[in-house]
C-alpha positions in Angstrom: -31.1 82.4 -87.3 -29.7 83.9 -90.6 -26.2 83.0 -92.0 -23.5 85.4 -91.6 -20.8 85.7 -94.2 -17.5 84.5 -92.9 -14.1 86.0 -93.8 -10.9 85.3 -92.6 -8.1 88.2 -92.2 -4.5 88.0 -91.7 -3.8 90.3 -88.9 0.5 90.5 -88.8 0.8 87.3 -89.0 -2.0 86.0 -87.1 -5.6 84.9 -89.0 -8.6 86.2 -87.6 -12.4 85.2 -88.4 -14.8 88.3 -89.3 -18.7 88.0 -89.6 -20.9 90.1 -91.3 -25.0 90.5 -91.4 -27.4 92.7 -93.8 -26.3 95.0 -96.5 -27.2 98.3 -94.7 -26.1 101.6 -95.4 -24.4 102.2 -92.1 -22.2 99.9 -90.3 -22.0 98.8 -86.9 -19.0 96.9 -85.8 -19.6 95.3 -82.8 -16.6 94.1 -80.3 -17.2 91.0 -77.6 -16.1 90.6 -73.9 -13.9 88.8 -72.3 -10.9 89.1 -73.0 -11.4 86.0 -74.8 -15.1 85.5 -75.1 -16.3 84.6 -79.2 -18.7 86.5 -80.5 -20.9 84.3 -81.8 -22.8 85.3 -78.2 -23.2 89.0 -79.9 -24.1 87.6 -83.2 -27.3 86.1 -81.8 -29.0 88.8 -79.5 -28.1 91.7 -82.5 -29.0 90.0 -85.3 -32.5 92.0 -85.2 -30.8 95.2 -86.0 -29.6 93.7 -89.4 -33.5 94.4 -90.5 -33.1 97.6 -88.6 -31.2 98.6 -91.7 -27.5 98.0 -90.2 -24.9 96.0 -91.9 -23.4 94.3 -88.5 -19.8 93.3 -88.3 -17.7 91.7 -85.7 -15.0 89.2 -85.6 -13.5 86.4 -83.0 -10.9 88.3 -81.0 -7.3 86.8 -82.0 -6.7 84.0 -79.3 -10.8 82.5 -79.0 -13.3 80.9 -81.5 -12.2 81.0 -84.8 -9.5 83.2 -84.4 -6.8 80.8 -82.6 -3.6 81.5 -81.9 -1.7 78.4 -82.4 1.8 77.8 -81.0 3.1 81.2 -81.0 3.8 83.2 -78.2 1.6 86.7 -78.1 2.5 89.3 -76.2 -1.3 90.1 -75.1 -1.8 93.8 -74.7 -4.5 96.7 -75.0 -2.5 97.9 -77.7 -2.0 95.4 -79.5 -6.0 94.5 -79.1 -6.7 98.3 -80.7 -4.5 97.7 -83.4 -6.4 95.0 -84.3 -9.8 96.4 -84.1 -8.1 99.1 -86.4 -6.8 96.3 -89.2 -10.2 94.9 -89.1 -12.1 97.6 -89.9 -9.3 98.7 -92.8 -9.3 95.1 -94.0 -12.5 95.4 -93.9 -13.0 98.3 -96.0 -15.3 99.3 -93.4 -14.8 103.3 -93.5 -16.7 105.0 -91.0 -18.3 102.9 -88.3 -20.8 102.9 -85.6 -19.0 101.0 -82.9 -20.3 99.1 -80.3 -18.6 97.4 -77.6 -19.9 94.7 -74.8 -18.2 94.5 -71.1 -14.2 94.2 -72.2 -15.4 94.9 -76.0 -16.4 98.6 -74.2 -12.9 99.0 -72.8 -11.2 98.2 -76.0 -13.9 100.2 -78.3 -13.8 103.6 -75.9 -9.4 103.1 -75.9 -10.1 102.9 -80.0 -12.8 105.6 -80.2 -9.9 108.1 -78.3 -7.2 107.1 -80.7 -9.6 107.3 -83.8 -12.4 109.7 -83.2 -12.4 110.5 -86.9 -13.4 106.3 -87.9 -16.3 106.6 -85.5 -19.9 108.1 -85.5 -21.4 106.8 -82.7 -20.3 104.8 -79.9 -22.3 102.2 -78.0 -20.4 101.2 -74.7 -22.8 98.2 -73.0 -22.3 96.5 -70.0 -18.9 98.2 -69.0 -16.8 100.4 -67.3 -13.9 103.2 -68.1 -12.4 102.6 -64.5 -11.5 99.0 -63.5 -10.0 99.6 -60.1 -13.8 100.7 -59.3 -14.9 97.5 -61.2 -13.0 95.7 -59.2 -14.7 96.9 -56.0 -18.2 96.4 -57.2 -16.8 92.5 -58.1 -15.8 92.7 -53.9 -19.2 94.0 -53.1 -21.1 91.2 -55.2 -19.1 88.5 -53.6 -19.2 89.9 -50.3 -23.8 90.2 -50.6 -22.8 86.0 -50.5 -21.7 86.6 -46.9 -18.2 87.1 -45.2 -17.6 83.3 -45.3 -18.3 82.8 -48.7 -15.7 85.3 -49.3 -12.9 83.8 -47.3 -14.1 80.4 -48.9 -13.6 81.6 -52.3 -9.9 83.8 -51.7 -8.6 80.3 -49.8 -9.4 78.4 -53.2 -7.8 80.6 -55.4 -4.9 81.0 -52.8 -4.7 77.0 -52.4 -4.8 76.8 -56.3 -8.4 74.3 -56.0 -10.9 76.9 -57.9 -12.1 73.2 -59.3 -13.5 72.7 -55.9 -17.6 72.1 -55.8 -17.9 74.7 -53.0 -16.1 77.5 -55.3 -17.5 76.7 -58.6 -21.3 76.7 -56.7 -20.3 80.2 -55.8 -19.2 81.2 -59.3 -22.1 79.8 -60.9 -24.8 81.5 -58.2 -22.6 85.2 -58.7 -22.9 84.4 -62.6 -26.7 83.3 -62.5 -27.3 87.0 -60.5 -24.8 89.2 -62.4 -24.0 88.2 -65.3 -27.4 86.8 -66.9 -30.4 85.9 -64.7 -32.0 83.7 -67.6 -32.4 80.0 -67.0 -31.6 78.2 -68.5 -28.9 80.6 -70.4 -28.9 80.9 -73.9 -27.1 77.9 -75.5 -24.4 80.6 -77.4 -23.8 82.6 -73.8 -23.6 78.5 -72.5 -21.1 77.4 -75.8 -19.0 81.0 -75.7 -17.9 80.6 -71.5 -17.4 77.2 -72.3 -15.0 78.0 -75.0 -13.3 81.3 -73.2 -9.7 82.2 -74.2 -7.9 81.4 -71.7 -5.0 83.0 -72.1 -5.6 86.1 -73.1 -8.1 86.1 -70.2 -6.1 85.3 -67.7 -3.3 87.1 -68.9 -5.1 90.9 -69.3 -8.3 89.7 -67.1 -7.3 87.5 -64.6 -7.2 83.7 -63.7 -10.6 83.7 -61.5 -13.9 85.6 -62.8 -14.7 88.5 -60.2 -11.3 89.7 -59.6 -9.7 91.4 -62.5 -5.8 91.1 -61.6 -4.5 91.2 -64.9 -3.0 93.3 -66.6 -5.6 95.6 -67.3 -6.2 96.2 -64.0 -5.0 99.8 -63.6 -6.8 101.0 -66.4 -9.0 104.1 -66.4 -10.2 106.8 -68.5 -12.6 108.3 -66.7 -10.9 112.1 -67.0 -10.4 111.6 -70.8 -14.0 111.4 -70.9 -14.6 115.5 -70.9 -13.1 116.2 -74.3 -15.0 113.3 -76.0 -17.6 115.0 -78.0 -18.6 111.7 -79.9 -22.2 110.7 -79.1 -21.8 107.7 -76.4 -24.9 105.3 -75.3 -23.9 103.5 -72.3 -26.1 100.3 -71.5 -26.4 99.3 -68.0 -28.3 96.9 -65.8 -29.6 97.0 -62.8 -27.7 93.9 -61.4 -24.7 93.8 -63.3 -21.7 93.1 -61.3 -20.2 96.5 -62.7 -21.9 99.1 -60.4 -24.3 100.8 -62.3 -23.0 103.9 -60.1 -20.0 104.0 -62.9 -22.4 104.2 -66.0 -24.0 107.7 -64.0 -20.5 108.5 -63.3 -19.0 108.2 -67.4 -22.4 109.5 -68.7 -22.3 112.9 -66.2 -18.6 113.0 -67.9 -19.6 113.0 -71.5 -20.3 116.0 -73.5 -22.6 113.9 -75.6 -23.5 110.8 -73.6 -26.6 109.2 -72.8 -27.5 106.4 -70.2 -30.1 103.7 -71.1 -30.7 101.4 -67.7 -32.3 98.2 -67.3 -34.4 97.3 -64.4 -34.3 93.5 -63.8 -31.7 93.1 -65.8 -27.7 92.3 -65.2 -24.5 92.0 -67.6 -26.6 91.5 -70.7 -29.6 92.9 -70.9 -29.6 92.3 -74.8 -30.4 88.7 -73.7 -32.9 89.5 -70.6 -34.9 92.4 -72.3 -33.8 91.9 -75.7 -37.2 94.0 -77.4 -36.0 96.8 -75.1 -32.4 97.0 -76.1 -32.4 96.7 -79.5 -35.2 99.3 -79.7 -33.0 101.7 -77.7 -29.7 101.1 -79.6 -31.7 101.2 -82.9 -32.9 104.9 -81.9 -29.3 105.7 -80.9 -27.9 105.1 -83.7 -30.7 106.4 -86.7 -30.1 109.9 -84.7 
């Protein structure tokens, strides 16, 4: 692996931890899942496009990895999370970017890229979705391919308050092993970076319990804002992700300028699964 240049930003009052890779004429900043899930997961499956001619920048998300939030109270929002995209890329002296965001890091970058179409070139939106309350269905469908028992298993634990029980956490662990990367074992930075999940802004904006997003981005959707967007959009999906791959036809038959690259085999991070693949198709997105 190569070393990545660490630099630490205060963000209004808070200090966040930025990386960066490769001295490339363009930049791609590059925003992680979660909420709450550090990056160093994305640093290691895009470090090949730093010889792709990219400078790659991305940062731990205020509240995870090196980017902790201490003792003081945060009022965990999705404004609050684009404002701080925003005074890293300024603090940065970033300019204009390619952005690309993973799972959550897509909601936040397509909220950013609407606010700020001017700061971005091209968007890369993998792994995600612009309507959650149809996420959240797809999450019911996964669970419910365990079988109608599993289900009620699995509600009765988070009901009772005992998701530590063996018989939910084997659930968990098979829905992750299909949906959320089929490799075995995973890779040990995917492994460190759930271990080390943010827990409060997760649970706060995601939910307590993977597979059921209660928090308080729940409601959100874009899907309609989606017509006027004339900003060139890749959307990565694959094929067993526990986002419907339905909703990546759905955004790209939305866009003006969007373009669908899909994954056979493959489930929430196809960057691990089919990684020669994916960086060859982002790399020909973004020299366009």
């Amino acid at each position: 692996m190569r070393t990545w240049e660490r630099r630490a930003l205060s963000i209004h009052g808070h200090e966040v931890m930025t990386y960066s890779l490769g001295e490339g004429p363009n930049t791609l900043l590059m925003v992680h899942g979660g909420p709450g899930c550090p990056s160093m997961y994305l640093r290691d499956s895009h470090e090949a496009l730093a010889t792709e001619g990219w400078r790659l920048v991305t940062w731990d998300q205020l509240g995870c990895g090196e980017s902790p939030c201490h003792s003081v109270p945060i009022q965990w929002s999705l404004d609050r999370s684009v404002d701080e995209l925003e005074a890293v890329r300024s603090g940065l002296g970033l300019g204009e970017v390619d952005l690309l965001g993973q799972s959550w890091g897509g909601v936040l970058g397509l909220e950013y890229v609407l606010r700020h179409r001017e700061r971005v070139r091209r968007f890369v939106a993998a792994d995600t979705a612009f309507d959650l309350p149809r996420m959240q269905r797809g999450f019911e469908a996964k669970k419910l391919a365990l079988g109608t028992e599993t289900c009620t298993m699995m509600a009765k634990h988070e009901a009772m308050g005992t998701v530590d029980h063996p018989e939910y956490l084997a659930a968990v662990t098979l829905l992750m092993y299909r949906h959320l990367c089929r490799l075995h074992p995973w890779p040990a930075s995917l492994g460190w970076c759930m271990q080390n999940l943010g827990t409060d802004i997760f649970s706060t904006m995601f939910g307590p319990y993977f597979f059921q997003c209660t928090g308080s981005i729940r409601d959100w959707n874009r899907m309609d804002a989606l017509w006027d967007l004339h900003t060139p959009v890749l959307l990565v999906h694959g094929e067993y992700d526990y986002i419907l791959p339905e909703l990546a036809s759905m955004a790209r038959d939305r866009l003006p300028n969007g373009n669908l690259a899909f994954f056979p085999g493959c489930s929430h991070m196809p960057f691990f699964e089919d990684p020669d693949g994916y960086i060859r198709v982002v790399s020909e997105f973004l020299a366009n």
